[in-house]
FIKOL-785772 format. One record per residue (C-alpha): x, y, z; chain; residue in three letters. Coordinates in Angstrom, 1 decimal, padded with zeros to 4 digits. Layout:
BEGIN
> px,py,pz,chaine,residu
> X,Y,Z,A,ala $
...
This chain:
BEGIN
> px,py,pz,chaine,residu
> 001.9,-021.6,020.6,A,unk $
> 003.7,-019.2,018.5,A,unk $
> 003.9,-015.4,019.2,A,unk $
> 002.5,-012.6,017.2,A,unk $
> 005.0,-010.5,015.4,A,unk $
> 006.6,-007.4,016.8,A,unk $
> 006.5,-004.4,015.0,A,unk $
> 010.4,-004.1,015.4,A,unk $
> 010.7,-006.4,012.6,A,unk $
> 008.3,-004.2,010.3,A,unk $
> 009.8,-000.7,011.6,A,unk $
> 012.7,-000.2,009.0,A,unk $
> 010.8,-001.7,006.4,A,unk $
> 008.0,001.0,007.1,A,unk $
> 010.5,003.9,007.6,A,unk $
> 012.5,003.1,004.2,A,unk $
> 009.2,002.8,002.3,A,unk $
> 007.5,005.6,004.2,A,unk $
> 010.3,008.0,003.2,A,unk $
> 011.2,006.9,-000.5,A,unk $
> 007.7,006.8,-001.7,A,unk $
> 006.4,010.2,000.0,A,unk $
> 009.7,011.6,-001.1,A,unk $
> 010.1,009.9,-004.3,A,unk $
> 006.3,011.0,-005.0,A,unk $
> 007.3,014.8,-003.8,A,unk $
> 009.8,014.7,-006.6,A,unk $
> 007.8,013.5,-009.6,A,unk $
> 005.1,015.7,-008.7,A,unk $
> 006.6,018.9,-008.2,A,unk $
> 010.2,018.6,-010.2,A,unk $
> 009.7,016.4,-013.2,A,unk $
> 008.1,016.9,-016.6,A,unk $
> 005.1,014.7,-017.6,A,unk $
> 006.8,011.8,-019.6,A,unk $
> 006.3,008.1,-019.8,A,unk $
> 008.9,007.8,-017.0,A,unk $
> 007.4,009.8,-014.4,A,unk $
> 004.3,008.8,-014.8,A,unk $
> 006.1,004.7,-014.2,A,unk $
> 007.7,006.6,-011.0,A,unk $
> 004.6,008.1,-010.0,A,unk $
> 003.2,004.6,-009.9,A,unk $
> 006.3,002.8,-008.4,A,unk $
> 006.3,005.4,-005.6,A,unk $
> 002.7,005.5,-004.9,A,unk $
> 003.0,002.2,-004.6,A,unk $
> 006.1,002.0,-001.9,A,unk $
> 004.2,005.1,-000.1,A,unk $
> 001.1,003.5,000.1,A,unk $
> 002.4,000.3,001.2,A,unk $
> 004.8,001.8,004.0,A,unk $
> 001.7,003.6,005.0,A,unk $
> -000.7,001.0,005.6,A,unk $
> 001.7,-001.3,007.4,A,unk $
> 001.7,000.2,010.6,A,unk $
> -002.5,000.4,010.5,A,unk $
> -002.7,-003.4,009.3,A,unk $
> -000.3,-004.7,012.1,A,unk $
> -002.7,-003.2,014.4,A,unk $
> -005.7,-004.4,013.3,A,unk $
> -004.2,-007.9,013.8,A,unk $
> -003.2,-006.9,017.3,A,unk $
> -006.6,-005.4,018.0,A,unk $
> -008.4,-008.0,016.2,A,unk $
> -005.9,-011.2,016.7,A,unk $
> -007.4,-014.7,015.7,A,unk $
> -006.5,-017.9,017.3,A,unk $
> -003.3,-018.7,015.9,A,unk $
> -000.7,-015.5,015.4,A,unk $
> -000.8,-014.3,011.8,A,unk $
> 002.6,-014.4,010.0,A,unk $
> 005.1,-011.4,009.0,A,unk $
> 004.8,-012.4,005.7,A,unk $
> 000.5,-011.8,005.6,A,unk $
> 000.7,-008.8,007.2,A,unk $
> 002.9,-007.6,004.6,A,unk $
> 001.0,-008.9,001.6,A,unk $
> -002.0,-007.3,003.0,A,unk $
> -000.3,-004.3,003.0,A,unk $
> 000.7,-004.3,-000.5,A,unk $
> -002.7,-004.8,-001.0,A,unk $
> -003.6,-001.6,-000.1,A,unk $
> -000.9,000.2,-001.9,A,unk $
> -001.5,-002.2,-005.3,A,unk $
> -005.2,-001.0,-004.8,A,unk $
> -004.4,002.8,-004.7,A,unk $
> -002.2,002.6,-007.9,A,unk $
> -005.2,000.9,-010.0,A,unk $
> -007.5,003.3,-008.6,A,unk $
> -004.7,006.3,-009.6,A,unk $
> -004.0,004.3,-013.8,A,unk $
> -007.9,003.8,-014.2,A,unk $
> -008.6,007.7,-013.1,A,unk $
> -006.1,008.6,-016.5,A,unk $
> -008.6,007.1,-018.6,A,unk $
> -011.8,008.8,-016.4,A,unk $
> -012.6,004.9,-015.7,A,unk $
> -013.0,005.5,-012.1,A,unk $
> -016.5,005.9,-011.0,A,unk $
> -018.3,004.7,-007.0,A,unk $
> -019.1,001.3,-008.1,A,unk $
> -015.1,000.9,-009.9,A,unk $
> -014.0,001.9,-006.5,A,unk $
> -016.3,-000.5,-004.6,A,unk $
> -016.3,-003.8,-006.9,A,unk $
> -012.8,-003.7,-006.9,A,unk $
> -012.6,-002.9,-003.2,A,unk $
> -015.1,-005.6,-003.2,A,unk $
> -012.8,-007.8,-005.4,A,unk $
> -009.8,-007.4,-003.3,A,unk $
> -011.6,-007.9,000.0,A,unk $
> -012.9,-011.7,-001.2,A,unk $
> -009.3,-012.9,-002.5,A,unk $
């Protein structure tokens, strides 16, 4: 039987995106002008500071919830990027005014069922 994961192997992954997208985002937010390249940054660091964020919170919902073989490093990552690929399409459809409750749901819905 193989054992689960520890989150040692996730912690400097976590850290590094933790601090370069919350930072990165600071940075494009508060000391850049609104050009095509900060708005690309904006999404590249949403998109680490998302990710970072939601890896701890997904590694332990697989602890809490484990099934009956250990899950992989590399799927709790991927559903972790998930999360952060989900926030970014939610933040480029709310510069058109596309995002409405049943946007945010069907593709919530959408991502759940792949």
């Amino acid at each position: 039987m193989q054992t689960p994961p520890t989150f040692r192997t996730f912690l400097t992954a976590t850290l590094a995106l933790i601090l370069i997208g919350w930072s990165g985002l600071f940075i494009v937010l508060y000391l850049s002008l609104p050009f095509v390249w900060s708005r690309w940054s904006f999404f590249v660091f949403a998109l680490m500071a998302l990710t970072g964020t939601a890896l701890p919170i997904v590694y332990y919902l697989h602890q809490r919830f484990p099934s009956e073989s250990p899950v992989e490093s590399n799927v709790i990552v991927r559903q972790a990027l998930w999360v952060g690929v989900y926030g970014v399409t939610l933040a480029w459809l709310q510069l058109g005014r596309l995002v409405t409750l049943y946007v945010i749901l069907g593709l919530a819905g959408g991502l759940i069922a792949a």
